[in-house]
N, C-alpha and C positions, 0 to 999 in steps of 0.2 A: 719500549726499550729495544733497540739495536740486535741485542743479542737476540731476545726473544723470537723477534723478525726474521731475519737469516737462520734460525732453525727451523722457523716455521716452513720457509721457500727450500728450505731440502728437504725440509718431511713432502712438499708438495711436488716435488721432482720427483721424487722415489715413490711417491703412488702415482705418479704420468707413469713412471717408465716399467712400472709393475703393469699398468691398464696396458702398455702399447708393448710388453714384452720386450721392453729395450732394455734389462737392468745393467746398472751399472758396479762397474767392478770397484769395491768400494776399498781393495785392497793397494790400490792407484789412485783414488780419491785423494785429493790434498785439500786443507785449506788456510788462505793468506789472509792475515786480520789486522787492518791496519791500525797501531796502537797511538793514541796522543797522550805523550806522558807515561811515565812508567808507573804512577797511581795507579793506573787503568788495571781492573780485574780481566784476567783471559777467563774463556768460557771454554766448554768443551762444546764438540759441533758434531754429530751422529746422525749419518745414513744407515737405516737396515741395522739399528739397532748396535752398531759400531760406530765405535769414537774415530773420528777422521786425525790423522796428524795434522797436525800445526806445523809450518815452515815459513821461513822469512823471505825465502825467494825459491823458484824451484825450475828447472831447465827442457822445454820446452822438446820434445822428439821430433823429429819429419817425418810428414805421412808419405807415403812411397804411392 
């Protein structure tokens, strides 16, 4: 299952970046889910034990 997968690759991001002391700020964390059909059930998606937003598009900063 889809969803399954893509929680699994962020549970596995978030113990890299625990091992390598790089965490991420999960309060900036977004994520885009691309829907087929409005059938389709949404999931919810958690780093560090926090539910990420959901957004349809999101606008990207400059790194200086």
């Amino acid at each position: 299952m889809i969803m399954l997968s893509l929680q699994d690759d962020l549970s596995k991001l978030t113990t890299w970046s625990e091992k390598w002391q790089m965490l991420f700020n999960t309060n900036k964390c977004k994520v885009t889910v691309m829907h087929i059909g409005k059938s389709q059930k949404k999931y919810p998606y958690y780093m560090n034990n926090q539910q990420l937003e959901e957004v349809t598009r999101e606008r990207f900063g400059y790194l200086d």
